[in-house]
C-alpha positions as CSV (number, residue, x, y, z in Angstrom):
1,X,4.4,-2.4,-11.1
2,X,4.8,-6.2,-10.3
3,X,2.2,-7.9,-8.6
4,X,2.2,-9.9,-5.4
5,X,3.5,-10.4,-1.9
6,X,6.0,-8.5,-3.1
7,X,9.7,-9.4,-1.6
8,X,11.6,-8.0,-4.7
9,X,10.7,-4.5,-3.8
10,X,12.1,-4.6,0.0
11,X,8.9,-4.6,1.6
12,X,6.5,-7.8,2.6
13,X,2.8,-7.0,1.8
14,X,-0.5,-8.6,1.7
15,X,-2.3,-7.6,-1.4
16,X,-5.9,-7.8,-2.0
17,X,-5.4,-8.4,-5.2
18,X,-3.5,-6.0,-6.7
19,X,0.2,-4.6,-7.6
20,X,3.2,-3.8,-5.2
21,X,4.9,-0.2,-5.5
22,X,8.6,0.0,-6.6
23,X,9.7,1.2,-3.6
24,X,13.3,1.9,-2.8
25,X,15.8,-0.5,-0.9
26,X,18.6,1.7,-0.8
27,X,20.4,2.9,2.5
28,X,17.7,5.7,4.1
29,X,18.8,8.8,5.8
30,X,17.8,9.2,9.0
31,X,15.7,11.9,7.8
32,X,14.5,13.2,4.1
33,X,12.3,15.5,5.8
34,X,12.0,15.9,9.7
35,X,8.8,18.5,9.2
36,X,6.9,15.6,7.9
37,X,3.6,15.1,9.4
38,X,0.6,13.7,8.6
39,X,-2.5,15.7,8.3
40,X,-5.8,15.3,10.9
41,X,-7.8,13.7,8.2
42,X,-4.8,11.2,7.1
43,X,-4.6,10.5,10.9
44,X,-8.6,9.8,10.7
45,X,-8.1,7.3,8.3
46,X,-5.1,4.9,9.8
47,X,-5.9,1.3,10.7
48,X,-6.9,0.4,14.1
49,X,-2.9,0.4,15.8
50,X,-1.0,2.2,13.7
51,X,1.2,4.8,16.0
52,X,0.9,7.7,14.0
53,X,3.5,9.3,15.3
54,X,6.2,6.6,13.9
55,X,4.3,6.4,10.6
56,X,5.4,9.9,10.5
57,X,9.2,9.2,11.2
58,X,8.8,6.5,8.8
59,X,7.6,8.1,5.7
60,X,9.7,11.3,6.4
61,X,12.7,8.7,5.3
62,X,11.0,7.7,2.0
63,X,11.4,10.1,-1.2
64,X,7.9,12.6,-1.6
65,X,6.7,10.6,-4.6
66,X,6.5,7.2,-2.8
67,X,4.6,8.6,0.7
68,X,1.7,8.4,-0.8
69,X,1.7,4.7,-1.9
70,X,3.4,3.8,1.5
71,X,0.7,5.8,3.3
72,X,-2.1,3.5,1.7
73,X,-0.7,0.8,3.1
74,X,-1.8,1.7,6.6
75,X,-5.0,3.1,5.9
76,X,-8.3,1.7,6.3
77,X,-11.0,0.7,3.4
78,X,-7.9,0.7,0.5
79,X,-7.7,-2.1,-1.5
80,X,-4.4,-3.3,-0.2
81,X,-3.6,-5.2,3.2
82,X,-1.0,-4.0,4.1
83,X,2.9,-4.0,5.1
84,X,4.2,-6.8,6.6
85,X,8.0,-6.5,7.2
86,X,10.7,-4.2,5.2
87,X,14.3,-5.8,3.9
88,X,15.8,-3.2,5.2
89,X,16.8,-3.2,8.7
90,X,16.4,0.5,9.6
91,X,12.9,0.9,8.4
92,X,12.0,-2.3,9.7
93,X,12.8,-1.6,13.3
94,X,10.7,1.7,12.4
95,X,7.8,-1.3,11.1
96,X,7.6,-3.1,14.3
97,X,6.9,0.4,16.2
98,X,4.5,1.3,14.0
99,X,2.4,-1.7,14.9
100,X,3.5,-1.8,18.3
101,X,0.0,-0.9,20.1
102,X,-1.4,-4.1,18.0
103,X,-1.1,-7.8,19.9
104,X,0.9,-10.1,17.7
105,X,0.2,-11.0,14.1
106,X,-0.7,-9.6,10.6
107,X,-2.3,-6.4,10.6
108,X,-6.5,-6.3,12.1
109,X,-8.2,-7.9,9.0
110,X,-5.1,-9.3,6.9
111,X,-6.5,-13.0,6.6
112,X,-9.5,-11.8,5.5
113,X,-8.0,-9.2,3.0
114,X,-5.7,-12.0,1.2
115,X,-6.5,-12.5,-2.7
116,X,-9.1,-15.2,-2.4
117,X,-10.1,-18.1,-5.1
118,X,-13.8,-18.1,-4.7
119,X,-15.8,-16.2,-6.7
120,X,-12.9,-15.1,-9.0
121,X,-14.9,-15.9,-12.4
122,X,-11.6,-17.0,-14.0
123,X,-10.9,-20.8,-15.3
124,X,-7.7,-22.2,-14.0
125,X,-5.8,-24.5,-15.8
126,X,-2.9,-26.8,-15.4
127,X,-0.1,-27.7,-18.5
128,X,2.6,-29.9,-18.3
129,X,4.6,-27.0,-19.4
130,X,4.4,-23.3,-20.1
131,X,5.1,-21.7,-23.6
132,X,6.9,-19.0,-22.4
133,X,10.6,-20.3,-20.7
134,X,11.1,-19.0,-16.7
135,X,7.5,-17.8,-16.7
136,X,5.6,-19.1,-13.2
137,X,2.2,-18.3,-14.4
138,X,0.2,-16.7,-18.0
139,X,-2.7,-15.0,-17.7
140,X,-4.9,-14.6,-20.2
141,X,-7.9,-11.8,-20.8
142,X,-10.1,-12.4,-23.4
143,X,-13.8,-10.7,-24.0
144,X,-16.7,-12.8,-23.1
145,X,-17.7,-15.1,-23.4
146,X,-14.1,-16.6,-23.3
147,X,-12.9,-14.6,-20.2
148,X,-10.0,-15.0,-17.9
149,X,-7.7,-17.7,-18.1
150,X,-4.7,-18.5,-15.1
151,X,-2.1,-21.0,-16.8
152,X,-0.2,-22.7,-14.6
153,X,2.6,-25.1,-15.2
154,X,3.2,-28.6,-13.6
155,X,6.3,-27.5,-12.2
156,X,5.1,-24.0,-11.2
157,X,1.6,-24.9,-9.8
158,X,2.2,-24.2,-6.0
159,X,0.3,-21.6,-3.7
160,X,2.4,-19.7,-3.9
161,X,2.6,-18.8,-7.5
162,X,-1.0,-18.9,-7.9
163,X,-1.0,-16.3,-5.0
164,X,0.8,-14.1,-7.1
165,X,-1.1,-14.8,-10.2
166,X,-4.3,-13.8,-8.9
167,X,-2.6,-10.1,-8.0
168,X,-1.5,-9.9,-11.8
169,X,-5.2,-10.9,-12.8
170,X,-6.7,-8.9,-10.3
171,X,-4.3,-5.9,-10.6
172,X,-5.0,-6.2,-14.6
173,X,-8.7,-5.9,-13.7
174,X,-8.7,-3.0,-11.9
175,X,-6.3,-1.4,-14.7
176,X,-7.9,-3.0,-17.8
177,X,-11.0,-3.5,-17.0
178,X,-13.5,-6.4,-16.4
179,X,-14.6,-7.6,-18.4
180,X,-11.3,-7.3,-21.2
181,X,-12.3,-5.6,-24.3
182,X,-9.5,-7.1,-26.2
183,X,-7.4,-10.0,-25.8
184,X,-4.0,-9.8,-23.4
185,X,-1.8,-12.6,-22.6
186,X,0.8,-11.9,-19.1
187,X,3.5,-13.2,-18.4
188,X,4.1,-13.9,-14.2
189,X,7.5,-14.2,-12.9
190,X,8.1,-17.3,-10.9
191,X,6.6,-16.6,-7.2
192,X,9.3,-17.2,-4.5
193,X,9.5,-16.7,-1.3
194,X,13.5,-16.2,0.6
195,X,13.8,-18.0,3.5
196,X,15.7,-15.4,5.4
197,X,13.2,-12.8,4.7
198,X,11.4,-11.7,7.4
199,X,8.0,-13.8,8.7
200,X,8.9,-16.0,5.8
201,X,7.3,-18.9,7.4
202,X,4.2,-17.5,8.9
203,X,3.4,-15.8,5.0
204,X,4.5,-19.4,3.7
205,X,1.5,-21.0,5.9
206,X,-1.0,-18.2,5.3
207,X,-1.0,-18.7,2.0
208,X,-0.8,-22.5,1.7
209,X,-3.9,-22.3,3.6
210,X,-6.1,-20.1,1.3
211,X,-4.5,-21.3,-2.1
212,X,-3.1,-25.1,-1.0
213,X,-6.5,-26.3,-1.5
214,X,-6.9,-25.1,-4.8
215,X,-4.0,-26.6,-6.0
216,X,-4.6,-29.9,-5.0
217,X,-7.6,-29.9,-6.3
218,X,-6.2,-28.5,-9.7
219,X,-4.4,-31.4,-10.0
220,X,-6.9,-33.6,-10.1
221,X,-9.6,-31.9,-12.0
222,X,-11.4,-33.3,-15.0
223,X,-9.4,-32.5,-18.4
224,X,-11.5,-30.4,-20.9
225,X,-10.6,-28.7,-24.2
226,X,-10.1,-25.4,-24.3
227,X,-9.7,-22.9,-27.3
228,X,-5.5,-22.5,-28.2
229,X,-4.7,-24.4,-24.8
230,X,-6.0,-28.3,-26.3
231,X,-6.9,-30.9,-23.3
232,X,-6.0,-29.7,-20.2
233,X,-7.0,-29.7,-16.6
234,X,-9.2,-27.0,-15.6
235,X,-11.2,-25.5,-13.2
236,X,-13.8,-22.7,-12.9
237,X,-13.1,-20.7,-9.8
């Protein structure tokens, strides 16, 4: 499971802080199963817009084992956001009909559902480099009263990589535990964002705007010394 607004697995999503599903990007058939249909209490439970209906036709295309994971996507109170757009053309066209009884925009409540830095109780911290070659981002768990650590490097500290970065911390979390009872150091893929994929430029300026801040402000902050890391910038979010 990789973290993240999650492009490599074909689909878009907002996470609330938490990991993508491998999903598959291979051709669909027009149908796995035409009998699929969603149950009165899985109706009961979609987000305000969803056509049920085309959910249906939707999932009936995905294998069994990943409905389930796709469904939560659309439903309301999970921890994730939400599906934005798929890479492949056939269920995306299926996408924009299952949202079509929504105005314009993200689903009801994405902003708000976004991976936020406030409050996070992690210390952010900015290297020239990282230790660990191609890496976007480390995170490190420790038990208190060390606690979580988000290394960025110079060269890697955008939004969008700390974007990411908090879904690996915050998917760790919710896996691991919070606080860690033992040490674990992760390793984040570089975050990047394909300028042909679809709504590119409106999740580009979504999450400048929540994380941008931070950033600047990151680069900037008073440098302190921190166990194994030495003088660094840092900041306590």
């Amino acid at each position: 499971m990789r973290p993240s607004i999650a492009f490599a697995a074909g689909w878009i999503l907002f996470l609330a802080g938490c990991a993508d599903h491998s999903l598959t990007t291979t051709p669909m058939p027009a149908e796995r199963d035409p009998g699929f249909r969603l149950s009165a209490e899985q109706r009961g439970t979609l987000r305000s817009g969803v056509a049920a209906e085309t959910l249906e036709r939707l999932l009936a295309r995905l294998p069994e084992e990943e409905r389930d994971s796709v469904l939560e996507l659309f439903q309301r109170g999970t921890r994730h956001a939400g599906i934005v757009a798929s890479a492949n053309p056939e269920l995306q066209s299926l996408l924009d009909d299952v949202w079509k009884d929504r105005a314009v925009g993200p689903p009801e409540g994405l902003s708000h559902a976004l991976p936020t830095v406030g409050g996070l109780g992690v210390t952010l911290v900015l290297q020239r480099e990282l230790d660990a070659p191609g890496a976007g981002a480390i995170v490190l768990r420790r038990p208190p009263p060390a606690g979580d650590v988000i290394v960025l490097g110079e060269e890697s500290a955008t939004a969008a990589q700390l974007f990411r970065t908090v879904g690996v911390l915050m998917e760790s979390r919710f896996r691991d535990g919070y606080p860690a009872s033992q040490d674990m150091r992760i390793v984040v893929e570089k975050a990047t964002v394909p300028a042909d994929a679809p709504n590119a430029h409106a999740t580009e300026r979504m999450i400048d705007a929540e994380f941008g801040g931070t950033i600047e402000r990151l680069r900037v902050a008073s440098r302190q010394v921190l166990p194994d890391l030495g003088r660094v910038r840092a900041l306590r979010l």
